[in-house]
C-alpha positions as CSV (number, residue, x, y, z in Angstrom):
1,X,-22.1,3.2,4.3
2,X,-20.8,4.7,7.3
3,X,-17.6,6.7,6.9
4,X,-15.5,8.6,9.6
5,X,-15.9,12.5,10.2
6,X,-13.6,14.4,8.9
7,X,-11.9,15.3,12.0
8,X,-10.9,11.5,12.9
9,X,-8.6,9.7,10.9
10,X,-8.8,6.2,9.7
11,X,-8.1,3.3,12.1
12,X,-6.2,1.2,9.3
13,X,-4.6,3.0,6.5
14,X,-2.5,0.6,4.5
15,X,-1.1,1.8,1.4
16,X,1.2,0.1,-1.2
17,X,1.8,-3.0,1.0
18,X,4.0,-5.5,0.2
19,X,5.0,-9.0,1.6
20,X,7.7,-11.4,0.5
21,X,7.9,-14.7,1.4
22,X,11.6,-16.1,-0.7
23,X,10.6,-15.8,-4.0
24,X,6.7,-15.9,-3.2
25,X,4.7,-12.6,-3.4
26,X,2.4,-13.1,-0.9
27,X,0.8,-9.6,-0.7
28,X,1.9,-7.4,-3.5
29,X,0.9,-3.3,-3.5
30,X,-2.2,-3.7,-1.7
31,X,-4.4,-0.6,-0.4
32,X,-7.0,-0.3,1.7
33,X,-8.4,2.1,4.8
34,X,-10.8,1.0,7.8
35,X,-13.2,4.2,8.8
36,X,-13.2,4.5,12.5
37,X,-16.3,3.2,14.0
38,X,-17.0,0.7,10.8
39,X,-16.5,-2.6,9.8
40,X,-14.5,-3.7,6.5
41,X,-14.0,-7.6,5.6
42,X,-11.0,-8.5,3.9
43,X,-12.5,-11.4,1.2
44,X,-10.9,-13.9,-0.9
45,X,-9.5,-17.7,-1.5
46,X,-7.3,-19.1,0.5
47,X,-3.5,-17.9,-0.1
48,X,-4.9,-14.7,-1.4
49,X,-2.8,-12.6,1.4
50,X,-5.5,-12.0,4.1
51,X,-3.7,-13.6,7.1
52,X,-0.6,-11.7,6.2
53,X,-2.2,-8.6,5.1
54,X,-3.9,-9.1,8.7
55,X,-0.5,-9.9,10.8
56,X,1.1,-7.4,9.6
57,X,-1.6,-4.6,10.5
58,X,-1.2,-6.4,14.3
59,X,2.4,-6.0,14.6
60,X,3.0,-9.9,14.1
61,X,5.2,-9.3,10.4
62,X,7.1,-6.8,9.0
63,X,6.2,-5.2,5.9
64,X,9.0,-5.9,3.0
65,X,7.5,-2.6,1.1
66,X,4.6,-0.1,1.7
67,X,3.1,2.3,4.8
68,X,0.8,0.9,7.4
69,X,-0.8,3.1,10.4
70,X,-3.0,1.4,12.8
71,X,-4.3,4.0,14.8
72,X,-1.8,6.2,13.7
73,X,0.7,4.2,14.9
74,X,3.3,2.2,13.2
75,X,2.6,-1.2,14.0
76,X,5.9,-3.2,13.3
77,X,7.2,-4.4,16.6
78,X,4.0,-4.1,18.1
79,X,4.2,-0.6,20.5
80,X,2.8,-1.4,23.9
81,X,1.0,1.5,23.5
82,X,-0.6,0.4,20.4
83,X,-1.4,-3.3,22.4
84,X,-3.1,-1.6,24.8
85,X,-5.8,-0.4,22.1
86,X,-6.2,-3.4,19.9
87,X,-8.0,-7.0,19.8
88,X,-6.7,-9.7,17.8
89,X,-8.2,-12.5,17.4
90,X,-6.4,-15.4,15.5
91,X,-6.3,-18.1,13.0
92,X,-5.2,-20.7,15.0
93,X,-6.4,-19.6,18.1
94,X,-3.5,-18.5,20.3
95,X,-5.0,-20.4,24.1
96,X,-2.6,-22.5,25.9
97,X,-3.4,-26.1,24.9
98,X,-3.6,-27.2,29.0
99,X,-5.7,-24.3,30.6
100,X,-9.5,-23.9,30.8
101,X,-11.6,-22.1,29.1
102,X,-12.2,-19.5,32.2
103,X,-8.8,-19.4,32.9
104,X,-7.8,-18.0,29.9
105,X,-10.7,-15.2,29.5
106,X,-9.2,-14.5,33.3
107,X,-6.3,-14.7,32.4
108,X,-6.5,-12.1,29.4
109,X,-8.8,-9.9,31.6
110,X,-6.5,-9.6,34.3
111,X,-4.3,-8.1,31.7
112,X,-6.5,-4.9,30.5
113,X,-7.3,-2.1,32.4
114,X,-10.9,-1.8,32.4
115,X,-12.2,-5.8,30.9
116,X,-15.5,-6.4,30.6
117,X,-17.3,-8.8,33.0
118,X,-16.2,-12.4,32.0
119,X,-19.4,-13.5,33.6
120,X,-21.7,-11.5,31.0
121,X,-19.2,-12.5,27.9
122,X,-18.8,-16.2,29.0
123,X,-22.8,-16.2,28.5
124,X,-23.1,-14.2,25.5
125,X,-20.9,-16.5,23.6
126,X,-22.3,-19.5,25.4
127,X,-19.0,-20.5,27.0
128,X,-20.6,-21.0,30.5
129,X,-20.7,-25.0,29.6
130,X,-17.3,-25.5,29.1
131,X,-15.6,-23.0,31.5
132,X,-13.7,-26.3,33.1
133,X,-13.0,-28.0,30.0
134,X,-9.5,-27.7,28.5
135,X,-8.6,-25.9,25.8
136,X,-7.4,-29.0,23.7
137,X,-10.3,-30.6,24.8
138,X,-12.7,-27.9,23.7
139,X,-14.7,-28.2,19.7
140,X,-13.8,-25.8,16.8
141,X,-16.6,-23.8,17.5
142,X,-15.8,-23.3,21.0
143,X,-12.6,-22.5,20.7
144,X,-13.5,-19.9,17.9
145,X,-15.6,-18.3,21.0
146,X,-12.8,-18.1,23.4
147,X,-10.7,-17.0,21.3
148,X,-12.6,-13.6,20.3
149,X,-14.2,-13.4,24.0
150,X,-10.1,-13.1,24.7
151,X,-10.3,-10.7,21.6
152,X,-12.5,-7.8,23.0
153,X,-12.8,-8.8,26.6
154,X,-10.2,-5.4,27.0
155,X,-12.2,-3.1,25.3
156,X,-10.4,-2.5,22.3
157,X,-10.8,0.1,20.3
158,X,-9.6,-1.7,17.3
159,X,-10.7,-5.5,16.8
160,X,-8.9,-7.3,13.8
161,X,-10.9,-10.9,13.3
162,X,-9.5,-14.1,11.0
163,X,-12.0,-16.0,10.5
164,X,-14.4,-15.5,13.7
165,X,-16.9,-18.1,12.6
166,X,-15.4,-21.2,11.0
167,X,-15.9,-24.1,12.4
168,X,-19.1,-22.6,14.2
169,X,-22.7,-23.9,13.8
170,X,-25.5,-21.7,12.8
171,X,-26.7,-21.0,16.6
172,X,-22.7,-19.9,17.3
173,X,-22.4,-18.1,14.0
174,X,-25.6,-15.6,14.6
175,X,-24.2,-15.2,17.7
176,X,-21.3,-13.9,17.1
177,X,-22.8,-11.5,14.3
178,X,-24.8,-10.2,16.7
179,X,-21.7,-9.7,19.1
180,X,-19.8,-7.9,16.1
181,X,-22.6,-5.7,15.7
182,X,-22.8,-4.6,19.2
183,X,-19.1,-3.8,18.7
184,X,-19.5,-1.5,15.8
185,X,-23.4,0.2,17.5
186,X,-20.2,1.0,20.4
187,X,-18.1,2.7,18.0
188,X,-15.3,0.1,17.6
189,X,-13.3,-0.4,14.6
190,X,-13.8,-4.2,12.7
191,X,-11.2,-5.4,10.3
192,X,-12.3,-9.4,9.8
193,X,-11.4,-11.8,6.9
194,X,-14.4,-14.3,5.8
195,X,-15.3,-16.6,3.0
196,X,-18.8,-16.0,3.6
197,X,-20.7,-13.0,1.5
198,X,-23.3,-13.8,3.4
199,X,-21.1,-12.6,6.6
200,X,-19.9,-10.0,4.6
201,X,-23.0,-8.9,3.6
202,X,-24.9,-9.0,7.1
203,X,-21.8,-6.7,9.2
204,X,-19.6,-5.2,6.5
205,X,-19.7,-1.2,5.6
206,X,-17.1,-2.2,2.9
207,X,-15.8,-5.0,1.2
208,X,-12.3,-5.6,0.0
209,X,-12.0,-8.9,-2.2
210,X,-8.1,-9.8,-2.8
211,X,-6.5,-12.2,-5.0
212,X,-2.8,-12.7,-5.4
213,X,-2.0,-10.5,-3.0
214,X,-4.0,-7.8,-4.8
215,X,-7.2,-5.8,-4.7
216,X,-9.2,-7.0,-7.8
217,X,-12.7,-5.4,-6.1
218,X,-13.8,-3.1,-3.3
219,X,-16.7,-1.3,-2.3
220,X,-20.2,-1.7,0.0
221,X,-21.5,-5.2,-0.3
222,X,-24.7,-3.5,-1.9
223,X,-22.6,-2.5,-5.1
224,X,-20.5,-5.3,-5.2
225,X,-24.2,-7.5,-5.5
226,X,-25.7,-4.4,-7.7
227,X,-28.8,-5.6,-9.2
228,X,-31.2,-4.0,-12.4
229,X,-29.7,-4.1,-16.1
230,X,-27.3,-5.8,-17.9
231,X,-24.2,-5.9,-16.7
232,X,-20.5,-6.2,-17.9
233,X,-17.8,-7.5,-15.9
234,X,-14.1,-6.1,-17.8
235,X,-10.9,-7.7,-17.1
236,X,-7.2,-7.4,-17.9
237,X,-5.0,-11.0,-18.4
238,X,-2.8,-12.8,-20.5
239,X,-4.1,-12.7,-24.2
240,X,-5.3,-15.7,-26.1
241,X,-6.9,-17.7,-23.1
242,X,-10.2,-19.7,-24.3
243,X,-13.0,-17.7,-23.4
244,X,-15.4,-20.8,-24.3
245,X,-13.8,-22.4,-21.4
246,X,-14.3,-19.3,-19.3
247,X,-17.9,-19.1,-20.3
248,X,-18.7,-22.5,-19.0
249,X,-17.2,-22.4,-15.8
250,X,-19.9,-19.8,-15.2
251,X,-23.6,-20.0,-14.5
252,X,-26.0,-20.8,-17.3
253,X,-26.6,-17.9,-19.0
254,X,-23.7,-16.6,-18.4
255,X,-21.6,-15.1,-21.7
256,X,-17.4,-14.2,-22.2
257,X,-15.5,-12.5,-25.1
258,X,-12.0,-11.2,-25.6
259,X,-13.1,-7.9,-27.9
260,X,-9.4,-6.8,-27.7
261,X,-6.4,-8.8,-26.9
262,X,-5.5,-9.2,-23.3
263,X,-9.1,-7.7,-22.6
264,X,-11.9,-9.6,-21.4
265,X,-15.5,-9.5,-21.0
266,X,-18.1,-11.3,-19.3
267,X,-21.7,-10.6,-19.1
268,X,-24.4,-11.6,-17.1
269,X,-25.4,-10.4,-13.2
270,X,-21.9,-10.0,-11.8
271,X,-22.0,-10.6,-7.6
272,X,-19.5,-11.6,-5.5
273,X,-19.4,-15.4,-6.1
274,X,-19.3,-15.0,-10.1
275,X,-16.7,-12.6,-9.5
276,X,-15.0,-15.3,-7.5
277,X,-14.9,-17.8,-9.8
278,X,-13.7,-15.9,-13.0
279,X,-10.7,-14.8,-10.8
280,X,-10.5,-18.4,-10.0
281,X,-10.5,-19.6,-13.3
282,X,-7.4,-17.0,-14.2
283,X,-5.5,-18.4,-11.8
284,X,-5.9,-22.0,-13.0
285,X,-4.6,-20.7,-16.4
286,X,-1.8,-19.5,-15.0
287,X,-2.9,-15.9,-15.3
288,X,-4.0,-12.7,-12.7
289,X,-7.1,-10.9,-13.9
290,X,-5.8,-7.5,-13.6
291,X,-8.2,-3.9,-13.3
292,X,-11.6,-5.6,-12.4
293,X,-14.3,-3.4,-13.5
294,X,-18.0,-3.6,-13.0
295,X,-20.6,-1.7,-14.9
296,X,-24.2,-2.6,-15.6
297,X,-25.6,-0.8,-18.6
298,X,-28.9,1.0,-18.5
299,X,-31.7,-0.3,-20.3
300,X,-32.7,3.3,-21.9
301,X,-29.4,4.4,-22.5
302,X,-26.0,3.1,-24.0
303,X,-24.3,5.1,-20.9
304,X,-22.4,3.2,-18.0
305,X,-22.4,3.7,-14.8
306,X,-20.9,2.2,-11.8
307,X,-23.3,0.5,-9.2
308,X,-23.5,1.7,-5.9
309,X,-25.6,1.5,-2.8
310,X,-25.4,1.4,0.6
311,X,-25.5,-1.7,3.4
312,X,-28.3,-2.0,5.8
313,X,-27.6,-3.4,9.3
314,X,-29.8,-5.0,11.9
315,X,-30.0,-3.3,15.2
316,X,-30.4,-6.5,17.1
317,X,-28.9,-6.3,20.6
318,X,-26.5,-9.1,22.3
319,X,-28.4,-10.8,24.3
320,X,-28.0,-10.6,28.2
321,X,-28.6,-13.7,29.7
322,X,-29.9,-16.4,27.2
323,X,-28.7,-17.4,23.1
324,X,-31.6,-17.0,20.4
325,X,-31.7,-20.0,18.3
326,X,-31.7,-19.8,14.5
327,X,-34.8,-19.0,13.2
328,X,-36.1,-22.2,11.2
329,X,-35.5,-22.3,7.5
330,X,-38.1,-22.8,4.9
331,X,-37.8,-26.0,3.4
332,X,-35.6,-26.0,-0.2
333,X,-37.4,-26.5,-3.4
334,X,-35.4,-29.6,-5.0
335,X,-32.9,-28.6,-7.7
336,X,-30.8,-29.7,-11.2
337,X,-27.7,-29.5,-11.7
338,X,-26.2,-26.6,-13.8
339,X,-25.1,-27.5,-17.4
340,X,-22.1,-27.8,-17.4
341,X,-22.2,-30.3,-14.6
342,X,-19.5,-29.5,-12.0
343,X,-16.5,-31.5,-12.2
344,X,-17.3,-32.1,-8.2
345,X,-20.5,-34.1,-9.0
346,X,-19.4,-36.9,-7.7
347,X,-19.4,-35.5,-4.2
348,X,-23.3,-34.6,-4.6
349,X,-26.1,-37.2,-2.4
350,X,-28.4,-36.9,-5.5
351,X,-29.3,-35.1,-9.2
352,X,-31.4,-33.4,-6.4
353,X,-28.9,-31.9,-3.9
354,X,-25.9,-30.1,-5.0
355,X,-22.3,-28.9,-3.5
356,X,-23.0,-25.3,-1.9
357,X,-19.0,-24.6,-2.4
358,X,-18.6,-25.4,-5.9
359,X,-21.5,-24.0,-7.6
360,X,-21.1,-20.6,-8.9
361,X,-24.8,-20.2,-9.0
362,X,-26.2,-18.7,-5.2
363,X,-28.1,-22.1,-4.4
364,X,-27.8,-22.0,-0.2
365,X,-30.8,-23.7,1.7
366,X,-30.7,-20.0,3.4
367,X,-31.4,-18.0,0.2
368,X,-28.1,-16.6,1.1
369,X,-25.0,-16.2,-1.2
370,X,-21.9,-18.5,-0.9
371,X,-18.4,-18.1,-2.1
372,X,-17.1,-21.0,-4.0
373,X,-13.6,-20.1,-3.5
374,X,-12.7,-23.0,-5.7
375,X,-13.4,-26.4,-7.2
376,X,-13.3,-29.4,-5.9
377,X,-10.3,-31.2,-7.3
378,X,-8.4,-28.5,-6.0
379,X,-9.0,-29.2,-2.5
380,X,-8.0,-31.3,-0.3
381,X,-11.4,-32.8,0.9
382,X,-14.9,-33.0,-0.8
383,X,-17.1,-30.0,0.3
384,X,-20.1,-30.4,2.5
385,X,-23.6,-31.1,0.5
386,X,-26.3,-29.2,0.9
387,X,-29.7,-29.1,-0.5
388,X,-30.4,-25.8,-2.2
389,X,-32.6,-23.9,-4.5
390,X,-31.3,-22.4,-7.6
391,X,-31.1,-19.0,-7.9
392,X,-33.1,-17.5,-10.9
């Protein structure tokens, strides 16, 4: 992982944050620090306290309790000083509903001191088709573009991303990796929130995962997906909850205890997405699970240790004047669902073909990992289907 020298201080520091909205916590003591020159994503299920932990480092909140620096700087209020460094790019957007497309990249160029050519960023993201269409008018996936060609089109030194590829298509979503990479080869700072480990996984030097306003995990995507051994996954939460229930919310093979009151344990190859759903499952109980700790356990000695690794990155450049298209994908093995079946099997096309965001098993056409934030009575609308392979 690539960290900052010594002689440069970190671009984010945020330490002890807190957030209040009434009587809702919605970030509550949260740390974390952004190297200069890296990238860290900010992970976890919706209403975990990324947007806010996110708006506040921009200058858009006010912090209720804890110190933020953003460049050194204090960012409530949003110093103009302090603007003229950053790159925000939104949730919602943040174009004028009326305008076009390339009036609103001019627009935000006109604004910076030394933008880079709209022409060459307009083509990178593929915006060169809809540079006359509305705003309004434009799909998700474009807007998503605009929006973070407005984000960096001043050179930022610091680029802070929500979301920069939902809604996109494949085509769109390598694109922008490769654009976010590009930004990071130059020495700019990253700070984006994704559901996606695969996303996380291809640009991150460092993942944070929140829940409940809280860090539960951190650390480079290669330990948080730690491979070799047995390993243990160690929790704090309210005593007494039924660990049978726990253990079959979880992959096949998959095992949970409570050795000591209040003190849980699950067992099994502990990634991202497992992680996701025991925190998950807490929360449906009515319960936070509290000091996360991974270890995996050697198989010639009864001694812990904590994984680690470090996070390879692709050197691929932006390209200049045409978009690669995805490389094909290999055509998915047909698969069963897991036992327990998931209580979204309704929303599957067949036995055969399973829902990508409700499995806790890695079962993406890609080979790549998913994060099943949650299931699918919880949400509003059935997930997408897609066919998959099941993990091993």
């Amino acid at each position: 992982m690539r960290t900052a020298p010594p002689d440069r201080a970190p671009a984010v520091t945020v330490e002890g944050l807190v957030k209040r909205y009434g009587r809702t916590t919605a970030v509550d003591g949260l740390d974390l620090e952004l190297p200069t020159g890296s990238v860290l994503a900010l992970l976890g299920p919706n209403g975990a306290g990324k947007t806010t932990t996110v708006e506040i480092c921009e200058g858009f909140l006010r912090a209720d309790a804890g110190e933020v620096r953003v460049l050194g700087v204090d960012p409530a209020g949003a110093p103009d000083a302090l603007r003229a460094r950053i790159g925000v790019m939104p949730q919602g957007g943040g174009a004028y509903p009326g305008v076009h497309a390339a009036e609103m990249l001019r627009l935000v160029a006109a604004c910076s001191a030394h933008p880079l050519d709209i022409g060459w960023l307009s083509t990178v993201l593929g915006l060169d088709g809809c540079a006359r269409t509305p705003y309004k008018r434009l799909s998700g996936g474009q807007q998503q573009r605009l929006a973070l060609a407005c984000a960096i089109v001043g050179r930022p030194e610091l680029v802070f991303l929500d979301e920069p590829t939902a809604g996109m298509d494949p085509q769109g979503r390598r694109l922008v990796w490769e654009l976010i990479r590009a930004l990071r080869r130059d020495g700019v700072s990253v700070l984006l929130t994704t559901h996606l480990m695969e996303e996380a996984e291809a640009l991150a030097d460092q993942v944070v995962i929140v829940d409940g306003g809280r860090v539960v995990a951190q650390g480079s995507p290669a330990a948080l997906t730690a491979t070799g051994g047995q390993q243990e996954l160690r929790f704090r939460a309210r005593p007494g909850m039924d660990v049978a229930a726990l253990a079959a919310a979880l992959p096949a093979g998959y095992g949970a205890d409570e050795p000591v009151a209040g003190r849980y344990v699950v067992q099994g190859r502990i990634d991202p997405a497992v992680l996701s759903t025991i925190t998950n499952w807490c929360a449906e109980n009515g319960a936070l699970a509290d000091d996360v700790q991974v270890a995996r356990r050697s198989s010639r000695t009864s001694s812990w240790s904590s994984p680690g690794g470090s996070c390879g990155h692709d050197a691929t450049d932006v390209p200049q004047r045409h978009l690669h298209a995805p490389a094909a994908r290999a055509r998915p093995s047909r698969c069963s669902p897991p036992s327990p079946a998931p209580s979204c099997a309704s929303h599957c096309a067949t036995a055969s073909r399973c829902c990508s965001r409700c499995w806790s098993r890695s079962c993406c056409s890609s080979g790549s990992r998913c994060w099943p934030w949650c299931r699918c009575p919880s949400r509003g609308s059935p997930p997408s289907r897609r066919a998959c392979s099941r993990s091993p």
